[in-house]
Backbone of each chain as ProteinMPNN parsed JSONL, in Angstrom:
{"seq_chain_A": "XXXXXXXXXXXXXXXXXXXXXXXXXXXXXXXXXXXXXXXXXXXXXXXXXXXXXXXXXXXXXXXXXXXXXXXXXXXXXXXXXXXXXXXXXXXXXXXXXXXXXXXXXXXXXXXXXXXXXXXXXXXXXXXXXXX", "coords_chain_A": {"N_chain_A": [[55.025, -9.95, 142.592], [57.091, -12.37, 141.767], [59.47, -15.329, 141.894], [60.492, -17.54, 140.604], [61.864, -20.898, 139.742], [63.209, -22.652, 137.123], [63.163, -25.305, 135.555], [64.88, -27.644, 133.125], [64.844, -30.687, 131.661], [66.981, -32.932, 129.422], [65.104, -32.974, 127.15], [62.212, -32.072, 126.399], [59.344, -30.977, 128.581], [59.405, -28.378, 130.355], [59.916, -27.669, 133.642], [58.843, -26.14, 137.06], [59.234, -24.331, 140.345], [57.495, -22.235, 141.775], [57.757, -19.233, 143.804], [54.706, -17.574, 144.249], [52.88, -14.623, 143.586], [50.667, -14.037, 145.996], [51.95, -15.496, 147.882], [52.179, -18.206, 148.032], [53.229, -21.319, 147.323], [54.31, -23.284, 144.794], [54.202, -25.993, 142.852], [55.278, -26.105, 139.105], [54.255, -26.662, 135.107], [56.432, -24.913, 132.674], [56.752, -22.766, 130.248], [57.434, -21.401, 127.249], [57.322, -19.172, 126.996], [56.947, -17.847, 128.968], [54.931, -18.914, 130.873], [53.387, -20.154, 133.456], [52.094, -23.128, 134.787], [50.167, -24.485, 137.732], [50.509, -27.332, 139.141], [50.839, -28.46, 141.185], [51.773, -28.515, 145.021], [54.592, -26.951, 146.826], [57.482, -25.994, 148.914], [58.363, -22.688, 150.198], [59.873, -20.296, 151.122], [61.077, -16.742, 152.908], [62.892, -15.172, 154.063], [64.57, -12.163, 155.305], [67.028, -10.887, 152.97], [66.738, -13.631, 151.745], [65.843, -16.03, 149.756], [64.274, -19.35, 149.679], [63.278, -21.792, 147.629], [62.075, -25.049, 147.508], [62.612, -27.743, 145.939], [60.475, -30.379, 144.705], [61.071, -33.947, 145.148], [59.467, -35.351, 143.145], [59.368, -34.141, 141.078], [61.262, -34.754, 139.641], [64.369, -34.373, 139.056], [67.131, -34.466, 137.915], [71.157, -34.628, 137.724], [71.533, -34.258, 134.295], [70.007, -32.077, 134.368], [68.788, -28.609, 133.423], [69.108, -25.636, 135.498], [67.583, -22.352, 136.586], [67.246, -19.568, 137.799], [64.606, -17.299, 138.259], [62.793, -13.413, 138.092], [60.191, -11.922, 138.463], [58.834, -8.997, 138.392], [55.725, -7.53, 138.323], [53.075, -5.023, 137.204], [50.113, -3.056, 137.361], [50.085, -0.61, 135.582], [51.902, 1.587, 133.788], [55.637, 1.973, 135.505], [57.179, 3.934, 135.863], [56.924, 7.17, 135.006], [58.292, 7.981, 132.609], [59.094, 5.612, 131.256], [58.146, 2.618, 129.597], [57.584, 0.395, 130.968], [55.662, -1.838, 132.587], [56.549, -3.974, 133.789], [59.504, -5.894, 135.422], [62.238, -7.888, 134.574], [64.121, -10.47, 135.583], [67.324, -12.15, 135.767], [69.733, -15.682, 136.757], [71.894, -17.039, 135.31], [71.467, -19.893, 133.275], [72.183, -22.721, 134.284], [74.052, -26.321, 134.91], [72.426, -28.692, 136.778], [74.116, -30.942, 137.43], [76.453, -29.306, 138.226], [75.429, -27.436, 139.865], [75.085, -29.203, 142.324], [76.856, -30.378, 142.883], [77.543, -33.045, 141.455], [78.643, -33.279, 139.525], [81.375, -32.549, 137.106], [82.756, -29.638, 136.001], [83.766, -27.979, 133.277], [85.973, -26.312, 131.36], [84.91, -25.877, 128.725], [82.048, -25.958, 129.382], [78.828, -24.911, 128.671], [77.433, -21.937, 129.101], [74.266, -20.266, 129.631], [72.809, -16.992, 129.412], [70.501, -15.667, 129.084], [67.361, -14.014, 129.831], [65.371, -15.136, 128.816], [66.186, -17.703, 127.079], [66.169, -20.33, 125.948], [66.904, -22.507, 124.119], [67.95, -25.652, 123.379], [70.24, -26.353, 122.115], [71.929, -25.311, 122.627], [73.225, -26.868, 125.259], [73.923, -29.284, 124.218], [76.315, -30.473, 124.986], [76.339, -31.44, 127.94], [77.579, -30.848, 131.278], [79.839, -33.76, 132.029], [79.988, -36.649, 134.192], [81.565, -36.895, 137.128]], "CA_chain_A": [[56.387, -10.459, 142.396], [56.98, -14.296, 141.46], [60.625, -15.918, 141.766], [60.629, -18.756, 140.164], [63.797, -22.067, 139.756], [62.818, -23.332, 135.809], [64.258, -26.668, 135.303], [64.842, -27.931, 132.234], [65.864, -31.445, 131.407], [67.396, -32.772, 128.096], [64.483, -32.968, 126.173], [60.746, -32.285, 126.925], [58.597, -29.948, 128.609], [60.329, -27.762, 131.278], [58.842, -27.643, 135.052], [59.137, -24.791, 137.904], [58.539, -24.341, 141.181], [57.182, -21.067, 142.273], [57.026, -18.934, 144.871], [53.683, -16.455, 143.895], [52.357, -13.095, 143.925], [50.181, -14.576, 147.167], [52.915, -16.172, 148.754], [52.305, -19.206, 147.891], [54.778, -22.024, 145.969], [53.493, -24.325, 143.666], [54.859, -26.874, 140.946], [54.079, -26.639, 137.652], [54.909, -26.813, 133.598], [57.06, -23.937, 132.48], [56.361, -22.798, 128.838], [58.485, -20.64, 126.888], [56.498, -17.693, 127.03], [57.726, -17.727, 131.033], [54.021, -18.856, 131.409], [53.724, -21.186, 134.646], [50.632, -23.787, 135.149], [50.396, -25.357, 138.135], [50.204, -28.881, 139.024], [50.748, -29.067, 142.629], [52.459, -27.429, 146.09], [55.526, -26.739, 147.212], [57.169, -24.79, 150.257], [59.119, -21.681, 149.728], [60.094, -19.533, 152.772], [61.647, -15.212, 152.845], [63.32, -14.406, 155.116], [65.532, -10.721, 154.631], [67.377, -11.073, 151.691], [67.474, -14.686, 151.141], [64.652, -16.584, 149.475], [64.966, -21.29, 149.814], [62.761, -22.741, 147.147], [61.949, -26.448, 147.268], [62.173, -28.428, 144.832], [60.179, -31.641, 145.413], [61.512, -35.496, 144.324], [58.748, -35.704, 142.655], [59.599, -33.313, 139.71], [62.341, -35.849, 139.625], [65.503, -33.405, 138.501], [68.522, -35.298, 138.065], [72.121, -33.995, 137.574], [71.362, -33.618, 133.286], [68.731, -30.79, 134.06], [69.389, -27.627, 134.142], [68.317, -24.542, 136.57], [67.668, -20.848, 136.357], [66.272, -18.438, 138.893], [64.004, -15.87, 137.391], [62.451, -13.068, 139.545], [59.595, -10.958, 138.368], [57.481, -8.139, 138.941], [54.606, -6.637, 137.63], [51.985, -3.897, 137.493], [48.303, -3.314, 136.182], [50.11, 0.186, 135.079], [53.748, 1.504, 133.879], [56.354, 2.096, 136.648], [57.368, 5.738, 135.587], [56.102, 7.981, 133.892], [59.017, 8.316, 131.146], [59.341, 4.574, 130.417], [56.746, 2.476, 129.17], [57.788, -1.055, 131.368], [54.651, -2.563, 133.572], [57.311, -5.039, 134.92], [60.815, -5.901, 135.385], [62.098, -9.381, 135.106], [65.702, -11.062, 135.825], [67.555, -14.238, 135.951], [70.471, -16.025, 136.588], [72.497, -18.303, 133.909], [71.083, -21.242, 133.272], [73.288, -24.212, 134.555], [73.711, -27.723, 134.775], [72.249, -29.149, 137.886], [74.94, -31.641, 138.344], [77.633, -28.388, 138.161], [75.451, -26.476, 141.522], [74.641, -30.047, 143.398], [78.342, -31.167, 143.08], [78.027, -34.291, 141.153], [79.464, -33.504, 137.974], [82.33, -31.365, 137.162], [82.371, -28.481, 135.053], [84.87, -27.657, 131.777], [86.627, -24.982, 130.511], [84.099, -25.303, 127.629], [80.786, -26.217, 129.371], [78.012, -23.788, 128.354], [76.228, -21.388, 130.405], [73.254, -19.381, 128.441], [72.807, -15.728, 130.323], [69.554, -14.853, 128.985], [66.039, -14.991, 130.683], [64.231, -15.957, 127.79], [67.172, -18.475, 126.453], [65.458, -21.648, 126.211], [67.549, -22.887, 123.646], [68.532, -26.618, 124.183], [70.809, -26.843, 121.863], [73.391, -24.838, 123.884], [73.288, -27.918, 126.215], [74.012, -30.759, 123.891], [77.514, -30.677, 126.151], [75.929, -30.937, 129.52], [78.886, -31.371, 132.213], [80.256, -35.22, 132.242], [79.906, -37.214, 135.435], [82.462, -36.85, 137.75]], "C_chain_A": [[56.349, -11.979, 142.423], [58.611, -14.286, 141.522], [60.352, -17.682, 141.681], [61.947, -19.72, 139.112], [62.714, -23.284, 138.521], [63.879, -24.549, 136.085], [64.032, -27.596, 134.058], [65.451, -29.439, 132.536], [66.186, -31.432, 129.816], [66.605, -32.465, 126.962], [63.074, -32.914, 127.417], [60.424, -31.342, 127.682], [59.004, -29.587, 130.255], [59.158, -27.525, 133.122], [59.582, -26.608, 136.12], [58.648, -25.275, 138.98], [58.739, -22.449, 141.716], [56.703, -20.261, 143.403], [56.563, -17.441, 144.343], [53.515, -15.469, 144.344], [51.74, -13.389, 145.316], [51.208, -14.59, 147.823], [52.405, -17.7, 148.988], [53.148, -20.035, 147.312], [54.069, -23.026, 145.989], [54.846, -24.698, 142.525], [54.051, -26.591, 140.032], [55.037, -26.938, 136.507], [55.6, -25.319, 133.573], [57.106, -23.805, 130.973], [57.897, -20.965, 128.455], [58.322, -19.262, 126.801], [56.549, -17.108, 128.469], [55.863, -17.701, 131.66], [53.726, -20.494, 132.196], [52.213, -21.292, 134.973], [50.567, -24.466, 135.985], [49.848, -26.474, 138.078], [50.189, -29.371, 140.27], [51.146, -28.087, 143.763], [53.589, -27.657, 146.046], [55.665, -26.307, 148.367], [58.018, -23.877, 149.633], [58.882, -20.966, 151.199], [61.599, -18.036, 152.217], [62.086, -15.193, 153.799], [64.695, -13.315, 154.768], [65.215, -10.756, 153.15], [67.026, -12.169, 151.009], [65.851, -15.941, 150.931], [65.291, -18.308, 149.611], [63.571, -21.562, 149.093], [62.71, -24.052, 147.214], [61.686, -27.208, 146.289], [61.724, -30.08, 144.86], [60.414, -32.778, 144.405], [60.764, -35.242, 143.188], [58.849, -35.277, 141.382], [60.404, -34.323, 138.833], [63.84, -35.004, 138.155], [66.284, -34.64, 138.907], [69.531, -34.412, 137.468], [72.112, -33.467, 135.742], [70.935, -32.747, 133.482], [69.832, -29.606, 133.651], [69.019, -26.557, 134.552], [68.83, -23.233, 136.518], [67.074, -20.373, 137.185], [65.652, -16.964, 137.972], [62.737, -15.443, 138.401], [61.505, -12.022, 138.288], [58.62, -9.697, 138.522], [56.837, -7.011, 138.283], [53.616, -6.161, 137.758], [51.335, -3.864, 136.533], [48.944, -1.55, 134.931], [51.626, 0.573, 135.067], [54.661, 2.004, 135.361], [56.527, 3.397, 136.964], [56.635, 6.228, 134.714], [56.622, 8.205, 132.308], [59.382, 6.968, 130.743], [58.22, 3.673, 130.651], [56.797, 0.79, 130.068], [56.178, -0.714, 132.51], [55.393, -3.945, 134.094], [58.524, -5.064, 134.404], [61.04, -7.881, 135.268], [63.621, -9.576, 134.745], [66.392, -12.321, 136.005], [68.771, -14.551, 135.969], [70.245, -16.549, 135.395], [71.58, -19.539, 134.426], [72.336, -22.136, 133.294], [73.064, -25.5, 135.05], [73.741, -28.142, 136.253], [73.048, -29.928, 138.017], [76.191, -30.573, 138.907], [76.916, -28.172, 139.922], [75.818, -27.884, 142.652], [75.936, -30.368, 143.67], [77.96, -32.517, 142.294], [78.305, -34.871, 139.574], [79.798, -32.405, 137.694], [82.503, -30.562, 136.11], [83.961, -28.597, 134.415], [84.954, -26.795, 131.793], [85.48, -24.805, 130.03], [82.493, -25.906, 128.037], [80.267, -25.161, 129.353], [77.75, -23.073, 129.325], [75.705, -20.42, 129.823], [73.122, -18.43, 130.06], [71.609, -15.007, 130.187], [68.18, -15.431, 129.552], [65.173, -15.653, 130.108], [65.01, -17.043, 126.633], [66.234, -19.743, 126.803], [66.068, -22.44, 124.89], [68.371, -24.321, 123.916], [69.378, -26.988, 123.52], [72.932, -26.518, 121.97], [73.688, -25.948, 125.084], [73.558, -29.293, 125.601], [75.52, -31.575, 124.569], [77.832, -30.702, 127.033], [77.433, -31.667, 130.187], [79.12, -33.058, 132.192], [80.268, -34.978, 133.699], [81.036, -37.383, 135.834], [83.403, -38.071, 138.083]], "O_chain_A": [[55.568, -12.637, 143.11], [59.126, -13.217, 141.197], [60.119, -18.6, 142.468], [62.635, -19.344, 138.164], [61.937, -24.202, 138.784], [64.98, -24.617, 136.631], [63.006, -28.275, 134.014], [66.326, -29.592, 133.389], [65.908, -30.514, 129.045], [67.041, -31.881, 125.97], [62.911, -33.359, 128.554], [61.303, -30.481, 127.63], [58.912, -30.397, 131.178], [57.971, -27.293, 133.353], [60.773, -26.322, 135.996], [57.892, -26.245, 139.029], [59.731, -21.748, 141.915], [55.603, -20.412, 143.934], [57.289, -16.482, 144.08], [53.907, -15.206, 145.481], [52.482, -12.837, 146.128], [51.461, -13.568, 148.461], [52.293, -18.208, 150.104], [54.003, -19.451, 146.647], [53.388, -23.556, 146.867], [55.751, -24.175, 141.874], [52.828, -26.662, 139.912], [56.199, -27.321, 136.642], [55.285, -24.555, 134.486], [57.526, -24.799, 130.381], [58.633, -20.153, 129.016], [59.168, -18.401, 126.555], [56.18, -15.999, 128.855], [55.443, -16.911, 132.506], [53.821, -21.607, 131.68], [51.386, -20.427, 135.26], [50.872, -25.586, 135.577], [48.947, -26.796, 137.304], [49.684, -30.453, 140.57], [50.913, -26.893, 143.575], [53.94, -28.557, 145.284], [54.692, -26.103, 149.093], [58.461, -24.183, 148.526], [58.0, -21.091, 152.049], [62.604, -18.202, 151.526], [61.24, -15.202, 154.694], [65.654, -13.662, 154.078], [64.214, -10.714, 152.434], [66.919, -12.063, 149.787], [65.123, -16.437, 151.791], [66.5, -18.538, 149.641], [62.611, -21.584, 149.863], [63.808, -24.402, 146.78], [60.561, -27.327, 145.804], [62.587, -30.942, 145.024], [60.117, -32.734, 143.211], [61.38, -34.896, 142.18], [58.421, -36.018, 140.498], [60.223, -34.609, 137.649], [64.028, -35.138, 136.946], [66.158, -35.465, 139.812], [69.132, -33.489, 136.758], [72.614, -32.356, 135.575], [71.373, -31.958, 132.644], [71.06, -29.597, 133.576], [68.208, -26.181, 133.706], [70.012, -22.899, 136.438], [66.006, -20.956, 137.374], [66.163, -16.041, 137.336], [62.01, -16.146, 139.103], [62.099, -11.471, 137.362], [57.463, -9.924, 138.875], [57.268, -5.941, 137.852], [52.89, -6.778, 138.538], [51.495, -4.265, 135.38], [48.443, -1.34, 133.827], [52.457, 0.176, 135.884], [53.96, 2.427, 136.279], [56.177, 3.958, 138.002], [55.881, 5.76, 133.86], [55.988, 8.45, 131.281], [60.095, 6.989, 129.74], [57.447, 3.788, 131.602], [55.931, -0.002, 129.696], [55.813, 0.354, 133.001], [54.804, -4.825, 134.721], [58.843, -4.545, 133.334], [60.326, -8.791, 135.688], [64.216, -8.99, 133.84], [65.887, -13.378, 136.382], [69.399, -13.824, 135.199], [69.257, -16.639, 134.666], [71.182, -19.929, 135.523], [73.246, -22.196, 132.468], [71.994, -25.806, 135.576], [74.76, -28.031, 136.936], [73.098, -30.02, 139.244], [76.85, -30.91, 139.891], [77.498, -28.538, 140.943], [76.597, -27.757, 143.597], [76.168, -30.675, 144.84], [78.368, -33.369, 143.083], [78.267, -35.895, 138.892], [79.121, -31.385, 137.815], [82.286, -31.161, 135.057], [84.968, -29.112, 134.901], [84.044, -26.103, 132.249], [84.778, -23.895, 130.472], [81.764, -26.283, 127.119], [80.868, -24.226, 129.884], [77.818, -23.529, 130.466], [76.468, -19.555, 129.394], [73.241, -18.807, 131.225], [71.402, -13.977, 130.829], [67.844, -16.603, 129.726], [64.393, -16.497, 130.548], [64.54, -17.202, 125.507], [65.702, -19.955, 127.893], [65.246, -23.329, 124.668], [69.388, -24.248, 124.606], [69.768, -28.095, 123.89], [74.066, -26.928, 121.724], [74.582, -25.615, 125.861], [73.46, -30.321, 126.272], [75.759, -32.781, 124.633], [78.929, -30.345, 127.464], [78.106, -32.612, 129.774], [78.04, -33.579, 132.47], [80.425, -33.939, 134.341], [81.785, -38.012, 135.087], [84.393, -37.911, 138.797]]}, "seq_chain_B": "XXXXXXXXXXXXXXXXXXXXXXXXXXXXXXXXXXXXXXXXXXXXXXXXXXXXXXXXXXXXXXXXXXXXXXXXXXXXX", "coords_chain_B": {"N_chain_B": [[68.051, -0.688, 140.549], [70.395, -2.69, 139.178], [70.175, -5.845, 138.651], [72.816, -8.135, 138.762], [73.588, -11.09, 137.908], [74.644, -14.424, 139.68], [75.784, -17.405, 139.577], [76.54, -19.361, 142.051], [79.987, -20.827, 142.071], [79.976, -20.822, 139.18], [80.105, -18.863, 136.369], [79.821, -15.15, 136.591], [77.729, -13.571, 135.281], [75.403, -12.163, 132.701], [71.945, -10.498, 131.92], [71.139, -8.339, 133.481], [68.5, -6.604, 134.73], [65.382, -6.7, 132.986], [63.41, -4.661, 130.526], [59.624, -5.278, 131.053], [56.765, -4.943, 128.955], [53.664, -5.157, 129.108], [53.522, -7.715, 129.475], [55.684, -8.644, 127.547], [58.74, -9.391, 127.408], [61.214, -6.698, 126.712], [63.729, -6.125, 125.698], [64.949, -4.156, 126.336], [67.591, -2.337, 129.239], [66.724, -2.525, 132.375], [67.354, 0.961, 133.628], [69.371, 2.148, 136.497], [68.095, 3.374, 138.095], [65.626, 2.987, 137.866], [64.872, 0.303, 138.262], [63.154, -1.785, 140.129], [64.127, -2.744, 143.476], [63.756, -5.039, 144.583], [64.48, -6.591, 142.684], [67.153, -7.433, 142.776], [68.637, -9.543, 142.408], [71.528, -12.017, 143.603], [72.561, -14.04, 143.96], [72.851, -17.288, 143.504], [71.887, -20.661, 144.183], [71.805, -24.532, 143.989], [70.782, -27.646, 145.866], [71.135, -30.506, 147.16], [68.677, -32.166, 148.948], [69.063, -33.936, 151.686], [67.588, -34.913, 153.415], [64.565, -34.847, 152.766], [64.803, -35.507, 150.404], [64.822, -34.396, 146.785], [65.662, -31.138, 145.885], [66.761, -27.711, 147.031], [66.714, -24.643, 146.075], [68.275, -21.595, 146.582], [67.86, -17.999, 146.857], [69.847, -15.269, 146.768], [69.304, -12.093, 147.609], [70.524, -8.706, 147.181], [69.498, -6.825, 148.754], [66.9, -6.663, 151.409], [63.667, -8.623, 150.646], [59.935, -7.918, 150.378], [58.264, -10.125, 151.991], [55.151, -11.944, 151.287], [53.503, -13.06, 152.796], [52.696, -14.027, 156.199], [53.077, -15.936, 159.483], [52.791, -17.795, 157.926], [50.89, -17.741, 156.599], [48.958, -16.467, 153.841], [49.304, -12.766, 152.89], [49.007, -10.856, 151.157], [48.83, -9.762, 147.503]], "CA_chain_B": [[69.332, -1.34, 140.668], [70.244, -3.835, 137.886], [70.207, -7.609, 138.658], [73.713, -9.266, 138.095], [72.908, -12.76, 137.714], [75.818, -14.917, 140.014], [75.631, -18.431, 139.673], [77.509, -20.158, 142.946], [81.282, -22.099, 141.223], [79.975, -20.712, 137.846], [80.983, -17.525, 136.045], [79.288, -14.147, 137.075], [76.851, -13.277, 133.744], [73.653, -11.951, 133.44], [71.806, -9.394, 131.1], [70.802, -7.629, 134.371], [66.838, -6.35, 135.086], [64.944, -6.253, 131.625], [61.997, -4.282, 130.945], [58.635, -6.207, 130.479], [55.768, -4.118, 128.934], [52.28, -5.983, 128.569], [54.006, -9.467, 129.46], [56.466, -9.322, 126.975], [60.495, -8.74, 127.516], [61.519, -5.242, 125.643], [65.188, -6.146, 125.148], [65.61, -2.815, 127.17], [68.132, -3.227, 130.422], [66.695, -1.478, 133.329], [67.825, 2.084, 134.251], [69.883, 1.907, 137.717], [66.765, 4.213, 139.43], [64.287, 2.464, 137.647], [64.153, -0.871, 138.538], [62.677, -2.187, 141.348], [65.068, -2.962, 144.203], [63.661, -6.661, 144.447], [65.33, -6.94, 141.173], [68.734, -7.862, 142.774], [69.067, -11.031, 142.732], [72.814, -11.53, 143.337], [73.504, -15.329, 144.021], [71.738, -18.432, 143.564], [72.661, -22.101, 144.997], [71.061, -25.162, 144.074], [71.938, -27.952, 146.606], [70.169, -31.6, 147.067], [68.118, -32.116, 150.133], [69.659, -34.704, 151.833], [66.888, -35.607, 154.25], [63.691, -35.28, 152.052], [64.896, -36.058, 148.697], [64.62, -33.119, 145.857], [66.705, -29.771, 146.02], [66.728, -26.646, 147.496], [66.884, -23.361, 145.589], [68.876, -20.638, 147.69], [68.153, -17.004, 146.054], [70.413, -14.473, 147.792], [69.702, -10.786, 146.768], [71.512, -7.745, 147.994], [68.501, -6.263, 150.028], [65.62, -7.741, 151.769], [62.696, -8.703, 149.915], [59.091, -8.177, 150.471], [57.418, -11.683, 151.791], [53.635, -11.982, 151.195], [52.817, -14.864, 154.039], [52.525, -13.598, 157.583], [52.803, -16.841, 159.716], [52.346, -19.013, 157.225], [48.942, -17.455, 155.803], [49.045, -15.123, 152.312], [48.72, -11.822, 153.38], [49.138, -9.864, 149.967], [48.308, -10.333, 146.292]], "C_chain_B": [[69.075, -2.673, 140.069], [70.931, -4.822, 139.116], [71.72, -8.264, 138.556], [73.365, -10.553, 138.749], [74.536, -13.706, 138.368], [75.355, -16.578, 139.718], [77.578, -19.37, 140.652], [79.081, -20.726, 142.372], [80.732, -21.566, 139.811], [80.815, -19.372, 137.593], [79.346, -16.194, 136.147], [79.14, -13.794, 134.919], [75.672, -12.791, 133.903], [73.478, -10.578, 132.056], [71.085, -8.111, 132.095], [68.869, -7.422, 134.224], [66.656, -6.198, 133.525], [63.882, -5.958, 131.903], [60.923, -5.108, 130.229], [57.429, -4.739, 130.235], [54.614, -5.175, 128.351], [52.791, -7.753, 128.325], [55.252, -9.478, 129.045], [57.864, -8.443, 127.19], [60.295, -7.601, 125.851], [62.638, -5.219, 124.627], [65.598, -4.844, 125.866], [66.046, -3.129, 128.68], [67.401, -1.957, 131.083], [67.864, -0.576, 134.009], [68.455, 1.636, 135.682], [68.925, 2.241, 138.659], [65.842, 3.665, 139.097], [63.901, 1.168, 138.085], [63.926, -1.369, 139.921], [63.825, -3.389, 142.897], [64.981, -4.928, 144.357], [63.715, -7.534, 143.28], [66.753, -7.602, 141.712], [69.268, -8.542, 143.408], [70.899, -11.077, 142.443], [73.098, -12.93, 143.479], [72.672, -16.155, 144.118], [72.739, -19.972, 143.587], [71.708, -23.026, 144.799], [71.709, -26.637, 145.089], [70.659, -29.095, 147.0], [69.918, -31.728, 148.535], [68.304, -33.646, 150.347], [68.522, -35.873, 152.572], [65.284, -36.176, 153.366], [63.643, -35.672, 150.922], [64.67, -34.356, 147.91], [66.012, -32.094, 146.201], [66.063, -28.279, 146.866], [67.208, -25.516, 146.505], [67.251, -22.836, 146.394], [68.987, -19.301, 146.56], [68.83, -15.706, 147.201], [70.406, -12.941, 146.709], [70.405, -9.886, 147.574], [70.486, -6.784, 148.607], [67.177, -6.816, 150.211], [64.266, -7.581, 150.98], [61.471, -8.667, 150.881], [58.403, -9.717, 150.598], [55.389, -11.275, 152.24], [52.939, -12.939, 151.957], [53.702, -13.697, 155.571], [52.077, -15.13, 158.297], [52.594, -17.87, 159.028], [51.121, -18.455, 155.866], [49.455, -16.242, 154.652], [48.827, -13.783, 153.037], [48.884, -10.34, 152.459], [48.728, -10.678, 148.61], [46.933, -10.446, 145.95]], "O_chain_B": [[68.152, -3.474, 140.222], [71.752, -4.652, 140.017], [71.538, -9.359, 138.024], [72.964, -10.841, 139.876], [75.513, -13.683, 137.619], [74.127, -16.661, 139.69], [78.721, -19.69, 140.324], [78.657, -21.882, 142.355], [81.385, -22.222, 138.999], [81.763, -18.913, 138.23], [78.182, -16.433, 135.827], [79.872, -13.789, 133.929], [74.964, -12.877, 134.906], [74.365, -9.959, 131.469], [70.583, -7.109, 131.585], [68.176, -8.209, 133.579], [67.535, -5.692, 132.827], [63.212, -6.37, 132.85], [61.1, -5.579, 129.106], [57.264, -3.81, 131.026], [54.73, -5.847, 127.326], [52.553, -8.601, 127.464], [56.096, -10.074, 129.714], [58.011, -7.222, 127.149], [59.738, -7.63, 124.754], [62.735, -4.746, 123.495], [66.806, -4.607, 125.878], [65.363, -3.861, 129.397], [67.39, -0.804, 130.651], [68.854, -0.952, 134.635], [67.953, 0.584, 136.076], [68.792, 1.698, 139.755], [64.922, 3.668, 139.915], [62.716, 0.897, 138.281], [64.808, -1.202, 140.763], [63.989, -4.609, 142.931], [65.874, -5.77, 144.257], [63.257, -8.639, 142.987], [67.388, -8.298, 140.919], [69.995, -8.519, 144.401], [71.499, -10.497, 141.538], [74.207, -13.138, 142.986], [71.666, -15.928, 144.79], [73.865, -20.217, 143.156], [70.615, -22.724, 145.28], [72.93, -26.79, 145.124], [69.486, -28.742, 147.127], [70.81, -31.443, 149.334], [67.899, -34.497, 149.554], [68.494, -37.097, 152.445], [64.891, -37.34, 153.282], [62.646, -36.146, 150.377], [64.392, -33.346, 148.556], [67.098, -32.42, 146.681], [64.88, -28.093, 147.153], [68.38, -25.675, 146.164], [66.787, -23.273, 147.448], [69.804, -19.302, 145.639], [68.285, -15.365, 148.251], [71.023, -12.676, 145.678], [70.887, -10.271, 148.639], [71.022, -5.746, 148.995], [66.482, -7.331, 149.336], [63.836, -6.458, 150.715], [61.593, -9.169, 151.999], [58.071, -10.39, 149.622], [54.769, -10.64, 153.093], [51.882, -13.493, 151.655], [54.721, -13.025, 155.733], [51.016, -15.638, 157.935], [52.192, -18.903, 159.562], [50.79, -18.78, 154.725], [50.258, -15.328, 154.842], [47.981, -13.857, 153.929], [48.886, -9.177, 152.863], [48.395, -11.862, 148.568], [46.603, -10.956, 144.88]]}, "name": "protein", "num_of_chains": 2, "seq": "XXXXXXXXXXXXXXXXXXXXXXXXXXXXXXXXXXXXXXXXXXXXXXXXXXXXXXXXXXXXXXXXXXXXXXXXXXXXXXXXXXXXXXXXXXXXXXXXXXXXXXXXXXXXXXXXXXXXXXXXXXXXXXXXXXXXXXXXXXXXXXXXXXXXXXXXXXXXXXXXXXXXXXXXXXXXXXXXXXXXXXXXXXXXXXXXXXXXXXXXXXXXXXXX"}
């Protein structure tokens, strides 16, 4: 199982931080193929229900980005016997990091893409205005 | 149990659990019995870390997840 917080900014090559099949969390690149290279550490911490990714300065997210949670899990063999999946995978909307952090206020008509493999940036050319 | 996807002050959306076969998404939504309970992710919060700089991810699902670190140390995978 991997849960991993994609972050896109306006333009250019998308970065993650992940917490791994191990249990480890790592930075990396984020490709569109939902294939994640790292580049460094992180922390990430479970407890129950409720997972806290970190996302470190260093990535350097600012209020344009914007952030998705995607959770997956997968097997060397299918799940059931009557359907043919070897993993499941899920995700919030993608939204505009200034909308969650608070520091830029959301529209009637600001976007929000719903799919996990939406990578589409040109659903974002109307990222939220600054508050 | 399918996934709805919440996003904190946003609007409740989501295409729920999809099935992956050999990597790649199916376009098929997972069955209610079929998908894997640590599918249900129900609320997510991003929220700037005041003290160290960066953000915090907050994933809140609707039953407790499997963690793979015992003390700190990997202890699966």
């Amino acid at each position: 199982m991997t849960q991993t917080v994609v972050l896109r900014p306006p333009s250019g090559q998308a970065q993650a931080v992940q917490i791994q099949a191990d249990g480890t969390t790592a930075v990396g690149t984020y490709s569109d193929n939902r294939a994640f290279a790292r580049t460094g550490d992180s922390e990430g911490r479970i407890v129950g229900n409720v997972a806290v990714i970190h996302v470190p300065a260093s990535v350097g997210v600012t209020s344009d980005w914007t952030v998705q949670a995607i959770v997956e899990v997968t097997a060397d063999a299918p799940f059931h016997r009557n359907r043919p999946a070897t993993g499941y995978v899920a995700g919030t909307s993608i939204a505009s990091v200034g909308w969650l952090a608070g520091d830029a206020q959301a529209t009637s008509d600001t976007p929000i893409a719903d799919r996990v493999d939406d990578t589409r940036t040109d659903r974002w050319s109307g990222t939220a205005a600054a508050a | 149990m399918l996934a709805g996807s919440l996003v904190l002050g946003g609007t409740v959306v989501g295409d729920g659990s999809l099935e992956v076969v050999d990597g790649a998404i199916t376009r098929e939504t997972a069955r209610f019995d079929d998908a894997p309970s640590e599918l249900s992710l129900r609320m997510f919060t991003f929220v700037p870390d005041r003290d160290g700089g960066g953000y915090s991810a907050v994933l809140r699902y609707r039953v407790p997840i499997v963690s793979c670190t015992s003390g700190g140390v990997p202890s699966c995978g």
